[in-house]
C-alpha positions as CSV (number, residue, x, y, z in Angstrom):
1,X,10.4,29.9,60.4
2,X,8.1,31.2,63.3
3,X,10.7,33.3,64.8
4,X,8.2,35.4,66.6
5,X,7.1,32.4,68.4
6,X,11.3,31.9,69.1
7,X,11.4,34.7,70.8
8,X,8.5,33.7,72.8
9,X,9.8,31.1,74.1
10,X,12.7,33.1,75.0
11,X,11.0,35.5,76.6
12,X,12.3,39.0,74.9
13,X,11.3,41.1,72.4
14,X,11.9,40.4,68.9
15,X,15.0,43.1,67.2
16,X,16.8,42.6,70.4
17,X,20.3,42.4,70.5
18,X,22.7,39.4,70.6
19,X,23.5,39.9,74.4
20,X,20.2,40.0,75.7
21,X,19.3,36.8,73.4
22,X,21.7,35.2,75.1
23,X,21.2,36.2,78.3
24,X,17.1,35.3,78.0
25,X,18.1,31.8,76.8
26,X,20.3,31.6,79.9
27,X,17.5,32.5,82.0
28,X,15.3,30.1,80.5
29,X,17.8,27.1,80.7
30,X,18.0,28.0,84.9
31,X,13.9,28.8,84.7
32,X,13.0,25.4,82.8
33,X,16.1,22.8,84.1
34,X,14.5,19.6,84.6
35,X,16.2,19.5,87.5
36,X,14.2,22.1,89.3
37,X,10.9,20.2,88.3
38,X,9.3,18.3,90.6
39,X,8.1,14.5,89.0
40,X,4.6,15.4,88.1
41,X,6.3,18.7,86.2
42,X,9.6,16.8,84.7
43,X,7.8,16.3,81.0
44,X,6.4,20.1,81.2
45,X,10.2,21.7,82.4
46,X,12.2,19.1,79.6
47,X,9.4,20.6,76.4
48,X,10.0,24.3,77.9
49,X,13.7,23.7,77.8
50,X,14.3,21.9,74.6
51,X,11.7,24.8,72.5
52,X,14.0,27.4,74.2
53,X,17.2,25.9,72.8
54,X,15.5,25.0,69.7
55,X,14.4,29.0,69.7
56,X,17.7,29.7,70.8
57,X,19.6,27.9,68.0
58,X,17.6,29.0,65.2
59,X,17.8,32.9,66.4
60,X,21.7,33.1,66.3
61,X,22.1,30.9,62.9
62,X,19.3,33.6,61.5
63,X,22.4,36.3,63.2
64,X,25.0,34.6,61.7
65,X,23.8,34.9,58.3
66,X,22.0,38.5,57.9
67,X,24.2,40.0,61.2
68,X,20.9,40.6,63.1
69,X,18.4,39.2,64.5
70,X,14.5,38.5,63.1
71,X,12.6,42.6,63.0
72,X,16.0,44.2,63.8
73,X,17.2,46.9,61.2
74,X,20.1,45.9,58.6
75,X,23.2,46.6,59.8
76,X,24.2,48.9,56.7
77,X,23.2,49.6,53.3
78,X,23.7,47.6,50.6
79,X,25.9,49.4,48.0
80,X,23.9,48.5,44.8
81,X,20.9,50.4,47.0
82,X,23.5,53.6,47.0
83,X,24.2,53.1,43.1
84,X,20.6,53.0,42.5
85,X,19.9,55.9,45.0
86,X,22.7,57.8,42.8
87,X,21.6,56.8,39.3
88,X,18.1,58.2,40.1
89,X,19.3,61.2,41.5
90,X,21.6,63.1,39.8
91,X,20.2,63.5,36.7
92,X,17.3,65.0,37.5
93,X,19.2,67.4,39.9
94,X,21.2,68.3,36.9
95,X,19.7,68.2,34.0
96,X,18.6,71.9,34.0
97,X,21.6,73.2,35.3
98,X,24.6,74.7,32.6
99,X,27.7,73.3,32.2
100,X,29.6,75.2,35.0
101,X,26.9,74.4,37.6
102,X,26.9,70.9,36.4
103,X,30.5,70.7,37.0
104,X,29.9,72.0,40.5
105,X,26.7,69.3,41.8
106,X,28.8,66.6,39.7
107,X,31.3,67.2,42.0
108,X,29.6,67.6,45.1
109,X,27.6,64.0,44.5
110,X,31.1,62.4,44.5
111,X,32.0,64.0,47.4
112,X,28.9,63.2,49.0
113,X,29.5,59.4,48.1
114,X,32.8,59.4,49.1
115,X,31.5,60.2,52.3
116,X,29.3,57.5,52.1
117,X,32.2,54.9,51.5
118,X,34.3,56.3,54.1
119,X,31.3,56.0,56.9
120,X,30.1,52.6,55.9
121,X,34.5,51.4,55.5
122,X,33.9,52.8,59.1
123,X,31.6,50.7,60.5
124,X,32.7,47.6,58.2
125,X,36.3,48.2,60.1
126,X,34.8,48.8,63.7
127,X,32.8,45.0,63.1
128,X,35.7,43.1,62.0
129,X,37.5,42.8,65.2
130,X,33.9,40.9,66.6
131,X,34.3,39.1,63.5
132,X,37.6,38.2,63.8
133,X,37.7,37.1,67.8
134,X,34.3,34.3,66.7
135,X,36.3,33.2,64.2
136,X,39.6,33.0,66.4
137,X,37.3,31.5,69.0
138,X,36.5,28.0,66.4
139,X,40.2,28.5,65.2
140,X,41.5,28.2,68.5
141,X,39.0,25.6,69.6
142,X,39.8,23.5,66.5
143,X,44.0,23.6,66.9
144,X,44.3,23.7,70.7
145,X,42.6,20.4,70.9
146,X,43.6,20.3,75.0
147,X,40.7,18.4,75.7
148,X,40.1,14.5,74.9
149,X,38.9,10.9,75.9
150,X,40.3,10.3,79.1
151,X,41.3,14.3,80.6
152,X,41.1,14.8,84.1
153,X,38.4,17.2,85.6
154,X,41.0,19.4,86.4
155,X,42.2,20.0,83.3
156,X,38.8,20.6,81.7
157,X,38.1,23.3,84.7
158,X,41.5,24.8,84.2
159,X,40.6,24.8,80.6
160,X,37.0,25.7,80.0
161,X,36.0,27.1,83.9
162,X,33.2,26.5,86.3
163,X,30.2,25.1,84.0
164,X,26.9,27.0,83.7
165,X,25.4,23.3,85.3
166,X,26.3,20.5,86.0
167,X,23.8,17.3,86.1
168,X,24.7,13.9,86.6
169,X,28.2,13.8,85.6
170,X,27.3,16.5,82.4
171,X,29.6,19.9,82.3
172,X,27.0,22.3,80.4
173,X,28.8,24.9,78.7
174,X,25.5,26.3,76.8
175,X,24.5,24.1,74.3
176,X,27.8,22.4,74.4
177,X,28.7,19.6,77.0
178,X,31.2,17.6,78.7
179,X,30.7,14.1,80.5
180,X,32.5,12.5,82.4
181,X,33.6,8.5,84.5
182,X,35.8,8.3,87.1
183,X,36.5,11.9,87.0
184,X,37.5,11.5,83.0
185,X,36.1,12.9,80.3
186,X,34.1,10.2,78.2
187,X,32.4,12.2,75.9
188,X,31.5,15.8,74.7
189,X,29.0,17.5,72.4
190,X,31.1,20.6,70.9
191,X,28.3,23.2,69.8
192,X,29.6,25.5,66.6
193,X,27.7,28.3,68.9
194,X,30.1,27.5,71.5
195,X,32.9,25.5,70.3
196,X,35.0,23.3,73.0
197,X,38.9,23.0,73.0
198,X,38.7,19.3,71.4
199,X,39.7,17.8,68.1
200,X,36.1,17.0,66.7
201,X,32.3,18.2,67.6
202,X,32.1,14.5,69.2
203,X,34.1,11.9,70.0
204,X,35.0,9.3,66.9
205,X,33.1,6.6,69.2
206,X,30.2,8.5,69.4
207,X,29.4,10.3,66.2
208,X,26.3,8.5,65.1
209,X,25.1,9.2,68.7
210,X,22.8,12.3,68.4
211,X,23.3,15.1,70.9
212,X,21.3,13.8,74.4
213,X,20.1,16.4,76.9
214,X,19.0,15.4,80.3
């Protein structure tokens, strides 16, 4: 993966955090909207804007399975890195020591990892609320289910909110999307990076149908 070039096409340095990833892809989806393209440019803006959701896409899958992003630091040591750290260690600390001062350094080292434990069961604690509220965010998308074939506008507004665009009868919630006839919903693409309120990702009519962009 050329995630260099990903953020590129974002526009933001790579190591960045989450937030401003997403708020470059935002920027980019206004910027790049064939809608703003005038005919000669429409093939130039639609390439632009399908790399940076490509980009986009690829960044936060790359997030959701190491917790960062591409050239950002781990989020915290691994503990067979400590064990090894602690096996290497404190032998040759104590080795040369009697048995009293022994005692004394052997105790301090498991002190000193204790410490360790409780500062990383810190910051393992202080993630697991974010953790919890994307996985409440599927769970809730998944058994809500408010929206299908056939809702009003109204209720996907009262639902969802005011779009980030709308084209042509499309609701664009990100990468996911909502279209509509007759002021009814007739179809939906429900993106795992921004799951929609409906029973499945697309409707059972149109899940051979790959996911269109305009």
């Amino acid at each position: 993966m050329d995630y260099a070039a990903d953020f590129a096409a974002l526009s933001c340095a790579p190591g960045c955090d989450v937030d401003t990833l997403e708020r470059a892809w935002r920027r980019a989806i206004s910027q790049w909207h064939p809608d703003r393209a005038s005919s000669e440019q429409q093939a130039a803006f639609s390439e632009r804007l399908h790399q940076a959701n490509a980009a986009y896409r690829r960044l936060r899958e790359f997030h959701r399975i190491h917790r960062r992003l591409p050239g950002g630091g781990a989020s915290r040591p691994s503990m067979p890195g400590v064990e090894r750290l602690s096996a290497q260690t404190a032998p040759t600390v104590t080795e040369a020591a009697g048995p009293s001062r022994k005692r004394w350094l052997w105790a301090g080292g498991l002190l000193g990892l204790a410490a360790l434990w409780a500062i990383l069961g810190h910051s393992e604690r202080r993630d697991e609320p974010v953790r919890a509220a994307r996985v409440g965010q599927v769970d809730a998308a998944t058994e809500l289910a408010q929206i299908e074939l056939g809702s009003a506008r109204e209720q996907v507004l009262a639902t969802l909110g005011k779009p980030i665009l709308i084209v042509d009868g499309r609701w664009e919630y990100g990468p996911s999307y909502i279209e509509f006839d007759n002021d009814r919903v007739s179809n939906w693409y429900s993106s795992p990076l921004r799951p929609l309120p409906v029973a499945a990702q697309r409707p059972a009519l149109h899940l051979s149908a790959p996911p269109s962009r305009k």
